[in-house]
C-alpha positions, 0 to 999 in steps of 0.5 A: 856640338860638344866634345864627349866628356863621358870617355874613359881614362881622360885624367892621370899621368899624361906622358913619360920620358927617356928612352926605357919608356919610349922603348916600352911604348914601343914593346906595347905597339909590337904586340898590339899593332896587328890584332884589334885593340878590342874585340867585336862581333858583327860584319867586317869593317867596310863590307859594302862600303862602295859609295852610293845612296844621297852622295853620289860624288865621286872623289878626284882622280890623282891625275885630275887632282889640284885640290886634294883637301877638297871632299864630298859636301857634308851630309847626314844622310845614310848608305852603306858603309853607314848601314854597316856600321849601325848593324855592327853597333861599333865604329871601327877606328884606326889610330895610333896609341904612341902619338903623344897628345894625339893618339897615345895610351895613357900609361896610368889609365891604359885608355886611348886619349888625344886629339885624334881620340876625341874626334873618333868619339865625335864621329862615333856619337854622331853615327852611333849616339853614343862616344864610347861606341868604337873598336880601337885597332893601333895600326902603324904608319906605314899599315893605315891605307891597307888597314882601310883596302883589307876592311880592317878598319871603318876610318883612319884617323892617325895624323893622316895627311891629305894628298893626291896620290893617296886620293888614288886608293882611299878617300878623306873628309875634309881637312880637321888640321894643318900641319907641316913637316920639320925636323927634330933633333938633339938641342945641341946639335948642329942641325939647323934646319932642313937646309944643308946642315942635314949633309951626311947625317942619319935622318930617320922617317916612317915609311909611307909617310910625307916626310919620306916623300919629301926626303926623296925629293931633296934630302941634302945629302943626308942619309935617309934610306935604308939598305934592302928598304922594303924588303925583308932584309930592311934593318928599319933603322932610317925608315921605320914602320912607325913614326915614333920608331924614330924618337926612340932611334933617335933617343939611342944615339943610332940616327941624327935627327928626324924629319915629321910632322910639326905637329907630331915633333911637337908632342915628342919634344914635349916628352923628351926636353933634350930635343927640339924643333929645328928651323924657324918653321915647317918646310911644307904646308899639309892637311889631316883628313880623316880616311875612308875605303875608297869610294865610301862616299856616304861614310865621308859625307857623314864625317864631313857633316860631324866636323861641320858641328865639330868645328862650329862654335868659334872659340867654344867649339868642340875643336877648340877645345879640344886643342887647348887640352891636348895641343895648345901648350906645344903648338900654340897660337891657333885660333881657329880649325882650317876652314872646309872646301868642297868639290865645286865650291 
């Protein structure tokens, strides 16, 4: 299978810098984040979309969990949530417009495009035969998992990582990419890591994502929560909405560093050459899937069978290319997409 060639805005400028340009990008997602990224008529997304039909394996249980990148077999067969979709005549997809390479809107096209954009075209080829078939929404970090539980979205495919305890509310195809969380700041900070050298400094997260979680876990005394958190009263200064909140936090002298992904850090160190990656690799090992309502057992069966032939091809897969043209500068040296597990294997 290979990657669409036929979506709009896949050429011209590719990023931008500084701080006015981030702050933009960031005025664009305020005003964007809440309201669907194109409109549609039809049913809601995920009406109906409890499993059922072929697929009739449930996903795991947190309590029960011990593999969480271990999904439903690979299927092309049909069912509800599928059935929605095809009604519809669009597939619903949450993503991020601000992740560069990944997500991002390209700010001479105004399209979407990124790794993460390339494979919602694929799953919307696949279900609907046709890569331009998708409703964008841009949905903050913190807004992916009830964007799916309040039917605003069919999938969410945002950097989303893979864990038991959001096993418990929604479900996920196979894992699509690794990935590990690290820290990012000022080239000549005295930050080394995510060590001790974090003692007494800002560290900005986004909310709900894994590298706040690890925070929680062990923070070196850095200061990483905000008062009145997750309240009204919350500055969302140190904890943000969204990841590239922090860049721009960052950017503005307001925090020391930041704790994300390896993989999103990356992209940012890319548009901003006065930061870096700190310590010689990411501290945890964590996977992508794509994320369902939960239960949607036919919806994650079909995505796991797109990235069967997504990842199929060796070196000229579909992935493959898509990495050499949105990721392989920044993180080089993968050769291969991780490799599938399925429950009972």
């Amino acid at each position: 299978m290979s990657r669409p060639k036929d979506r709009p805005g896949s050429g011209g400028l590719r990023g931008w810098g500084g701080v006015t340009g981030m702050a933009a990008a960031c005025a664009v997602t305020a005003a964007l984040t809440l309201l669907p990224l194109a409109h549609h008529s039809g049913r809601a997304a995920g009406e109906d979309t409890s499993g059922g039909g072929p697929v009739t394996a449930v996903q795991t249980r947190a309590e029960e969990c011990t593999e969480p990148e271990a999904s439903l077999p690979a299927s092309g067969d049909g069912g509800p949530a599928i059935d929605t979709i095809r009604q519809r005549g669009k597939l619903i997809a949450g993503v991020d417009q601000n992740s560069f390479r990944w997500g991002y809107r390209n700010p001479e096209s105004r399209e979407l495009e990124g790794f993460d954009i390339d494979l919602v075209r694929a799953i919307a080829e696949d279900i609907l035969g046709d890569p331009n078939a998708v409703i964008f929404r841009a949905i903050p970090t913190n807004q992916r998992i009830a964007a799916l539980e309040n039917d605003r979205v069919d999938v969410v495919v945002r950097t989303m990582t893979i864990n038991c305890e959001r096993l418990e509310q929604v479900s996920f195809s196979t894992a699509y990419f690794r990935a590990g969380q690290q820290v990012l700041a000022p080239k000549e900070s005295t930050i080394t890591g995510y060590d001790s050298s974090l003692k007494g400094k800002r560290v900005c997260s986004a909310e709900g994502s894994t590298a706040y979680e690890a925070l929680e876990k062990e923070s070196f005394g850095a200061l990483y929560k905000d008062a009145f958190d997750g309240t009204e009263r919350d500055p969302d200064l140190l904890t943000v909405p969204s990841q590239l909140d922090c860049l721009v936090r960052l950017q503005l002298g307001e925090v020391d560093a930041i704790v994300t992904d390896n993989a999103l850090a990356a992209g940012q160190a890319a548009q901003d050459p006065a930061v870096e990656l700190k310590g010689k690799a990411p501290f945890t090992t964590e996977y992508y899937g794509v994320a369902t309502k939960k239960d949607a057992n036919d919806l994650v069966a079909r995505v796991n069978k797109v990235l069967v032939d997504y990842r199929a091809g060796g070196t000229n897969s579909a992935w493959m290319e898509s990495y050499r043209e949105w990721l392989a500068t920044g993180l080089p040296g993968i050769t291969a997409p991780p490799a599938p597990k399925y429950r009972g294997d």
